[in-house]
C-alpha positions as CSV (number, residue, x, y, z in Angstrom):
1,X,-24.0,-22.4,-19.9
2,X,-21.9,-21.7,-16.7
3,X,-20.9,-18.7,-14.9
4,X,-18.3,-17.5,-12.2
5,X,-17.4,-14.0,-10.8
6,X,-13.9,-13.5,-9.6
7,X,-12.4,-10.9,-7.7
8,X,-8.8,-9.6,-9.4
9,X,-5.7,-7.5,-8.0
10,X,-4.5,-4.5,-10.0
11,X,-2.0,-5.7,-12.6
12,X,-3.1,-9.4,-12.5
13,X,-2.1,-11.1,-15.6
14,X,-3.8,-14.2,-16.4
15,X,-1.6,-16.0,-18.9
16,X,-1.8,-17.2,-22.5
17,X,-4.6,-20.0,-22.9
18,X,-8.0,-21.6,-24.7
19,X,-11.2,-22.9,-23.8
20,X,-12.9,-25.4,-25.6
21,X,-16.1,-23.2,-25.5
22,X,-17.0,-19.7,-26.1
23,X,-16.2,-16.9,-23.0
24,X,-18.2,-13.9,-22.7
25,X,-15.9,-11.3,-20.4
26,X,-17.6,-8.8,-18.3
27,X,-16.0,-6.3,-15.7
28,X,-18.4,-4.6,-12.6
29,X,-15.5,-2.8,-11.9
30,X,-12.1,-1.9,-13.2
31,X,-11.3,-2.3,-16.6
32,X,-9.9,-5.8,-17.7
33,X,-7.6,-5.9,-21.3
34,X,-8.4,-9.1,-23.7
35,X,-4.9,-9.3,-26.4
36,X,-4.6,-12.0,-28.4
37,X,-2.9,-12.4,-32.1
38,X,-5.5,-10.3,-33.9
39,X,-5.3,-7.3,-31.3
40,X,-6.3,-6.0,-27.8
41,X,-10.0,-5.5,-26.8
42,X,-11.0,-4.1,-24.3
43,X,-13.8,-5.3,-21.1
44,X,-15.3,-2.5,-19.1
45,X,-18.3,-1.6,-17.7
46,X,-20.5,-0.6,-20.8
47,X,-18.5,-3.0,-23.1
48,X,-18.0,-7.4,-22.8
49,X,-15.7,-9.4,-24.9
50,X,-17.0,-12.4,-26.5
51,X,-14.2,-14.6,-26.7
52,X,-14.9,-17.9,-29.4
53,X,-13.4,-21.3,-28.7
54,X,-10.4,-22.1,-29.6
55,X,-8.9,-18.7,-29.4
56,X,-5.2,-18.6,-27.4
57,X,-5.8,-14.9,-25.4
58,X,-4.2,-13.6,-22.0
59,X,-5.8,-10.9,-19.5
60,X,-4.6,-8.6,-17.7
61,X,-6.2,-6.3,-14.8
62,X,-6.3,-2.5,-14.3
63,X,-7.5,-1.3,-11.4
64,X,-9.3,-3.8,-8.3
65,X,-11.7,-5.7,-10.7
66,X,-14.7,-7.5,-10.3
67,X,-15.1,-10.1,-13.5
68,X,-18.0,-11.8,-14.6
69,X,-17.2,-15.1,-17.0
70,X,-19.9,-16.7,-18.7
71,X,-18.8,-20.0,-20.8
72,X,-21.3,-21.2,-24.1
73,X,-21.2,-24.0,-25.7
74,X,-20.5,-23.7,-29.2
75,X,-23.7,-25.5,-30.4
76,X,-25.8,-23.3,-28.8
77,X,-24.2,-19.9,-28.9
78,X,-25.7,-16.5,-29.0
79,X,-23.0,-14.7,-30.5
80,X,-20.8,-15.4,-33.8
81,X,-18.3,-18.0,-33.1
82,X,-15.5,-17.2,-35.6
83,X,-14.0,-13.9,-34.1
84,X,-13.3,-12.1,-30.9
85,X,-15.6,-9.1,-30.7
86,X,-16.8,-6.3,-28.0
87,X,-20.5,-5.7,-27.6
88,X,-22.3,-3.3,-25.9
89,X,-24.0,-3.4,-22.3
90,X,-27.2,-2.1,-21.9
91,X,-28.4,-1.6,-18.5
92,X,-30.9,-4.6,-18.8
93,X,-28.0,-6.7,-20.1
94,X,-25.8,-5.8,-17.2
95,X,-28.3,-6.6,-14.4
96,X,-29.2,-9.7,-16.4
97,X,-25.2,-10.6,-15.8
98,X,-25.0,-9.5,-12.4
99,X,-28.2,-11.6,-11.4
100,X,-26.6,-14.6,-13.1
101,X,-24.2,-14.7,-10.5
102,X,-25.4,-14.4,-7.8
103,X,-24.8,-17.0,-5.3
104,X,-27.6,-19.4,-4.5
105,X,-29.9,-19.2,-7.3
106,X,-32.0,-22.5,-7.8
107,X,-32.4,-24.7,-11.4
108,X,-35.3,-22.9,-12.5
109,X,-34.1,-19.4,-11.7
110,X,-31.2,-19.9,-13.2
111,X,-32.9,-21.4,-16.6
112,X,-35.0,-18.6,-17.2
113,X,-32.3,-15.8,-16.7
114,X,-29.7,-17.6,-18.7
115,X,-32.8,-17.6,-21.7
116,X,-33.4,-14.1,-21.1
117,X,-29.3,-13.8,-21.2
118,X,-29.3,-15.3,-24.7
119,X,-31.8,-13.2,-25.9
120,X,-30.4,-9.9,-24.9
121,X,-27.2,-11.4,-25.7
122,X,-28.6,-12.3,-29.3
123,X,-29.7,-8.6,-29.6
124,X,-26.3,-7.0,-28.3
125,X,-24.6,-4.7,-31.2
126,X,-20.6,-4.7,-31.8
127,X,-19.5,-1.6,-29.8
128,X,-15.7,-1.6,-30.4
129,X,-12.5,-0.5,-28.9
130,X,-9.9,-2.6,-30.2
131,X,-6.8,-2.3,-31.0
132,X,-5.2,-4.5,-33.6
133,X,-2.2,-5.7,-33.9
134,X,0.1,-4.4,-36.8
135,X,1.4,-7.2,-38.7
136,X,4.1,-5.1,-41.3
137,X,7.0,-4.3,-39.6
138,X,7.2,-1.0,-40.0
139,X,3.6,0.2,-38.8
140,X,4.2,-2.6,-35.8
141,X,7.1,0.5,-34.9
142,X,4.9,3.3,-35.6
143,X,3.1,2.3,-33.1
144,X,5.6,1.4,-30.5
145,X,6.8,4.9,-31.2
146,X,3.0,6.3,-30.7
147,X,2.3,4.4,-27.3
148,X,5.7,4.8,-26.0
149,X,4.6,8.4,-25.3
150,X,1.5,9.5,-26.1
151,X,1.3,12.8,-24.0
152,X,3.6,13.9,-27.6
153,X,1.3,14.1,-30.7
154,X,3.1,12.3,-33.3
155,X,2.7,13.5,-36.9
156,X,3.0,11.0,-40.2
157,X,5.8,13.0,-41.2
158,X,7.8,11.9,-38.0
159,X,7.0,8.4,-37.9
160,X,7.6,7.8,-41.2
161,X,11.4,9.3,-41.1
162,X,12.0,7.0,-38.1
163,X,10.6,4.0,-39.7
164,X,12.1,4.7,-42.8
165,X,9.2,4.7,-45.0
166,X,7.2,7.2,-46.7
167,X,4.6,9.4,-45.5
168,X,2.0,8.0,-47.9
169,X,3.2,4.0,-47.4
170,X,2.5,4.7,-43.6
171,X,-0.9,6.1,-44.1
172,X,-1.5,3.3,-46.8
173,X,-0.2,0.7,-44.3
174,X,-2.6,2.6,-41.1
175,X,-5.9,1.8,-43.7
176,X,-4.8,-1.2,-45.3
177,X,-4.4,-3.1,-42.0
178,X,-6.9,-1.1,-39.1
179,X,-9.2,-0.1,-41.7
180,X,-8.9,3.6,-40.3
181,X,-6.7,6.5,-40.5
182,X,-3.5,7.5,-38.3
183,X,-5.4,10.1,-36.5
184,X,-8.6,8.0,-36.2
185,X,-6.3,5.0,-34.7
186,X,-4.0,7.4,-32.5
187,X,-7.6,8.5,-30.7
188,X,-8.6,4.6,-30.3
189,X,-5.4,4.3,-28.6
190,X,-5.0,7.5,-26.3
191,X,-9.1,6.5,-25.7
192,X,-8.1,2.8,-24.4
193,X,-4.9,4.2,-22.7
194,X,-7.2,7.1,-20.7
195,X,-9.2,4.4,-19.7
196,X,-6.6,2.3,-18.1
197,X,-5.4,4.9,-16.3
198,X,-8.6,6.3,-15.2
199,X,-9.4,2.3,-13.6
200,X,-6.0,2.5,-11.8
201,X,-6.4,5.9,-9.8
202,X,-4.9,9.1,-12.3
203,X,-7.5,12.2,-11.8
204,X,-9.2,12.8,-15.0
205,X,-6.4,16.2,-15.5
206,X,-3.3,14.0,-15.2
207,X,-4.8,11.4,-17.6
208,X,-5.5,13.9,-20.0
209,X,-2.3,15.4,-20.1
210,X,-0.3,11.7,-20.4
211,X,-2.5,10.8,-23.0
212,X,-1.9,13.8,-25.0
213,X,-4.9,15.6,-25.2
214,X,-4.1,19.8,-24.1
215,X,-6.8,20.5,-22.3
216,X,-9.3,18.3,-19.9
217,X,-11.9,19.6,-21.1
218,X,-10.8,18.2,-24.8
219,X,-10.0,15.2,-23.4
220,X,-13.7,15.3,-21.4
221,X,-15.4,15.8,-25.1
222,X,-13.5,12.9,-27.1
223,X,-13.6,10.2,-23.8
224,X,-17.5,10.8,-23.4
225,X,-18.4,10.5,-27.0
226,X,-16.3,8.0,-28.1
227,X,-17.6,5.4,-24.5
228,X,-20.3,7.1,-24.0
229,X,-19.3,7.7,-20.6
230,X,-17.7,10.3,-18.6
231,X,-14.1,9.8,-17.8
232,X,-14.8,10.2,-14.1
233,X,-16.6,6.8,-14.1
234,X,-13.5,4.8,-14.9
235,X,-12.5,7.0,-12.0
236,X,-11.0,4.4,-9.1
237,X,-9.7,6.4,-5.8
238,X,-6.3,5.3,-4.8
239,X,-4.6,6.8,-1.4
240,X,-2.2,9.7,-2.2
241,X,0.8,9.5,-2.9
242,X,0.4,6.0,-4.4
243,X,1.9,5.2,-7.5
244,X,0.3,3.9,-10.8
245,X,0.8,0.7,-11.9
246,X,3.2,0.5,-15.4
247,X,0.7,0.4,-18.1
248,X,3.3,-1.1,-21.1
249,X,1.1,-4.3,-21.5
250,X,-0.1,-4.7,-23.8
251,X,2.4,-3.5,-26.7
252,X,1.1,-3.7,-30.7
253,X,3.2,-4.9,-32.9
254,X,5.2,-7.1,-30.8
């Protein structure tokens, strides 16, 4: 097991690539987007991103970021390695990753808080906030159409006459392929896109608003229960007047 911390500019992208062992991705601070072929996940502070061997994925940044990487073997891994998947951090776990990178520690330190690592590691459930990527053509462009603007709420009925398809094959295609609803996906997605703009400096109003929700308070509600955090603690400061980065990347359905 090996471990680095790296420091990361707003809007860093960290192209496509592979490791020949497992990756667990953990972020202090800022929030750091994992997109591969199956999807976009999503590394924050309450949430890693185990990443398996083998796996092509690219980064990118949001907000100044502090990232913790951890590498695994794969014949002594903690977690399933088959699939990319986001697991909770506890506040034990997150100290335990902190102190693992610190500068300085000695063989023996470093052996006993990489086993208490796995084990916490080992006891880590799946806490999810992905979003996958559509593979049918015409829910990849339902969802371009969603994300392209999400402060507009976007009903089935209009999607489906702009993707020329049916009301009922569109909902079909939303379960068939996420395994949720259009309303349950469209919250996943306003949810990740809050969070991004929260890490790069929006106030918790204007983030609201762009992300469709009409009131902050609703927005407040829906944020804290589905993280399980305030929205003010993705909160990064930025001087005024300074612009937010473009937060395209990355697109579904592409």
């Amino acid at each position: 097991m090996s471990e680095t911390r790296h420091l990361h500019a707003a809007g860093e992208v960290i192209e496509r690539h592979r490791h020949d062992e497992h990756q667990l991705v953990y972020v202090i601070r800022g929030v750091l987007a994992v997109h591969t072929d199956r999807g976009t996940w999503a590394a924050c502070a309450d949430r890693a991103v185990w990443m398996p061997a083998g796996a092509w994925h690219e980064h990118r940044v949001y907000g100044a970021s502090e990232v913790l990487t951890f590498m695994f073997p794969t014949h002594d891994a903690p977690l399933d390695g088959t699939a990319p998947t986001v697991v909770a951090v506890s506040a034990l776990l997150r100290e335990l990753l902190v102190a693992a990178t610190e500068p300085g520690l000695d063989a023996a330190e470093a052996g006993r808080l990489h086993a208490v690592l796995r084990d916490r590691l080992r006891r880590a459930h799946d806490q999810p906030l992905i979003l996958p990527e559509a593979r049918d053509s015409r829910l990849a462009h339902a969802c371009r159409l969603v994300i392209d603007d999400l402060s507009v709420p976007r009903t089935t009925a209009w999607l489906a006459q702009r993707t020329g398809t049916s009301e009922r094959t569109l909902s079909r295609l939303f379960r068939f392929e996420f395994g949720t609803t259009y309303p349950q996906w469209r919250t996943t997605t306003r949810v990740f896109h809050a969070m991004i703009h929260l890490a790069e400096g929006a106030t918790v109003t204007q983030t609201a608003y762009r992300c469709g929700w009409s009131t902050p308070s609703a927005f407040v509600e829906t944020f804290t229960r589905t993280m399980g955090r305030t929205p003010g603690s993705y909160r990064v400061t930025r001087p005024e007047g300074q612009l937010l980065k473009d937060t395209s990347w990355p697109v579904l359905g592409r």
